[in-house]
N, C-alpha and C positions, 0 to 999 in steps of 0.2 A: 605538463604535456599538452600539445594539442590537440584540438581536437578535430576528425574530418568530415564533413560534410555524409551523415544519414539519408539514406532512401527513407525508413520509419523510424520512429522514435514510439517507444514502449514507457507509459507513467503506470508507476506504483499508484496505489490509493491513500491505502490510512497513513499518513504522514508526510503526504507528498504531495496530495491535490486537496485534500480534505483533512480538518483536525477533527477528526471521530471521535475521539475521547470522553471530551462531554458527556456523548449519547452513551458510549458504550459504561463510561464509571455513573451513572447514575442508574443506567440499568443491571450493571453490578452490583450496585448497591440497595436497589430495590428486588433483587434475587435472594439477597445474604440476610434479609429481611424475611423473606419469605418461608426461609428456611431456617430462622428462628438462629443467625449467625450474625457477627460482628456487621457492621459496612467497612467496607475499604476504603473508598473516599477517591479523588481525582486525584492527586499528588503519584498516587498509589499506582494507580489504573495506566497512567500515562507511563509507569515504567516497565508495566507489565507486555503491552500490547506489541503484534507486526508477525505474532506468528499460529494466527487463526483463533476463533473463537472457543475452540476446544481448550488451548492450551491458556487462554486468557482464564476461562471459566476453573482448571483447574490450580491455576496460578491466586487465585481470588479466594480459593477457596485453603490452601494452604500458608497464604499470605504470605507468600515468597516468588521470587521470579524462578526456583528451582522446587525441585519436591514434585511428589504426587500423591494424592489427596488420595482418601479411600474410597475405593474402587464403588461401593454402593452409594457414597453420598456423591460422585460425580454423576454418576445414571442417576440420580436421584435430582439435578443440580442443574444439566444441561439443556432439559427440555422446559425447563423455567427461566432460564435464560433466552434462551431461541425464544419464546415466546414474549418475552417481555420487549425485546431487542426490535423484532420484529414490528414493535410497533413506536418502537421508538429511536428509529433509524438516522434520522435527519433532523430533525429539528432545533437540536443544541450548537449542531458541529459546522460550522463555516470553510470557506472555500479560505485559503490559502491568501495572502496580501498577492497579489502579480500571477496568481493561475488562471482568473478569466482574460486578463492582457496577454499570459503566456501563451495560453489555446490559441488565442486570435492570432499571433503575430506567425506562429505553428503553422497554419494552416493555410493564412497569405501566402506563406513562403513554399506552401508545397509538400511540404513535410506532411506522409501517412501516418498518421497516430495510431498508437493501442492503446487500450489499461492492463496491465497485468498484475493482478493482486490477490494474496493468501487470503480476501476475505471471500466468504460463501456466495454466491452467487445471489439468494433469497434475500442479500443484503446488501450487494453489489451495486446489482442496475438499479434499485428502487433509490437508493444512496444517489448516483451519478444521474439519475435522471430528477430527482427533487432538486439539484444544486444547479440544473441547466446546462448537465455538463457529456451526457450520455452523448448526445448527437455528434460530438466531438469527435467518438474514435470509431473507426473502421472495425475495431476486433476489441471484444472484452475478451478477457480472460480470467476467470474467476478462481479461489482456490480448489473448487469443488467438479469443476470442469474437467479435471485429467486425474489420474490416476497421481500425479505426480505436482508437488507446488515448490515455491521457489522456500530454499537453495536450490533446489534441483534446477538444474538449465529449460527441462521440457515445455515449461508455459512461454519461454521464450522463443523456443523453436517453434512449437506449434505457432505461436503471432507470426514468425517469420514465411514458414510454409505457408499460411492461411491467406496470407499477404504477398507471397512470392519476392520475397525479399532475402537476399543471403545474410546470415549472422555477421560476415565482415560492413555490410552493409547499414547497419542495425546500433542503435543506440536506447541503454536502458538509462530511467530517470527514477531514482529511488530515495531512500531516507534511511539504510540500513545496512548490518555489514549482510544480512540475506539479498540483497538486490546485487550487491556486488559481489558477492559468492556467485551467486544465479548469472549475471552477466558475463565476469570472467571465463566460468566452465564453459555457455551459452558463443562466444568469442563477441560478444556486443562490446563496447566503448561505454562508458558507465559514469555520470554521473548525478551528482548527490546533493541534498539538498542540508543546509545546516540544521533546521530547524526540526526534523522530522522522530520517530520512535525509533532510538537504538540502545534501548534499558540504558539510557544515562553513561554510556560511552561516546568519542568525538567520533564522529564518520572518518575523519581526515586519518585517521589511523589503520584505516582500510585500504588506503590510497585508491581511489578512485580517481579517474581522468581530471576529473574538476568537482568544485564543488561551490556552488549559489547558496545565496539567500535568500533569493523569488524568481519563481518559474523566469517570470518575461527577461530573465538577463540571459538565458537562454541562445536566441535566437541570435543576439550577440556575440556569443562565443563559437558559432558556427562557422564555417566560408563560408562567400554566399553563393548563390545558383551558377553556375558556368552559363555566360553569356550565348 
């Protein structure tokens, strides 16, 4: 399919601008520690992540990507997490091969950016500004921000409204089949990146618009500006 030329373009975070993983399985595993439990390990963590750190923490804690852990050791679990997390945000997880080239070429070209992403906001901007990357978008959109996170279409609307941009207008950039749930409902054009968290299933089975291997081939698969 191709694809047409966006007024904005909406990027996902953990798996799509940023590999988070790192930070987040080692502060998983310094929680499960803490708590006098197994470690998970990275391998782990990486198939667990993309749908907030609530559901990572209790994924971690039942050591499955399904189940739910008991109710008192996750209160028990959470705010040792959040705390641990919190200070260990950035410093493992690097930027993506071609999303500092893909920003730049983005925004040569005109293209209004957002981030729209299920992670907390207290982990968000502090993430996106350590990487040099926060000044990039017009609108964050945090998971924590709306009543509502993707699948739900609403953190896409909101960017859109906030931006004064129409959903047929609109293009989401994700790594997951929640990006492409959330864009379809959303009516955005949607595509997806190979590399990103989707518990070890292909993206391409989601059938999104397109799908990359680095941001910067992007700007490529657009038209360009109308003369």
């Amino acid at each position: 399919m191709s694809l047409k030329r966006p007024a904005m373009i909406l990027i996902d975070l953990d798996g799509t601008l940023i590999d988070s993983v790192p930070d987040l399985a080692w502060s998983v595993d310094a929680m499960m520690r803490e708590l006098g439990l197994p470690e998970r390990g990275e391998a782990a963590v990486r198939n667990w992540v993309g749908n907030g750190v609530e559901r990572l923490v209790q994924r971690a804690l039942v050591n499955d990507l399904d189940g739910e852990p008991d109710p008192e050791l996750y209160q028990r679990a959470l705010p040792v997490f959040m705390r641990i997390y919190q200070e260990n945000t950035a410093g493992r997880s690097p930027l993506y091969p071609g999303v500092r080239e893909g920003l730049d070429r983005l925004k040569a070209e005109g293209y209004r950016l957002g981030c729209v992403t299920n992670k907390a906001g207290c982990f968000t901007r502090p993430l996106l500004a350590e990487k040099g990357i926060l000044d990039d978008f017009e609108i964050v959109v945090a998971g924590d921000d709306l009543e509502k996170k993707k699948p739900d279409p609403e953190p896409l609307w909101h960017a859109a409204r906030e931006l004064g941009v129409k959903p047929e207008d609109s293009l989401m950039v994700g790594d997951s089949k929640s990006d492409v749930k959330a864009a379809r409902a959303a009516g955005f054009q949607i595509v997806c990146m190979t590399y990103g968290y989707n518990h070890g299933d292909d993206i391409r089975d989601q059938n999104p618009d397109a799908v990359l291997d680095r941001l910067d081939e992007l700007p490529g698969r657009l038209p360009a500006r109308a003369a």
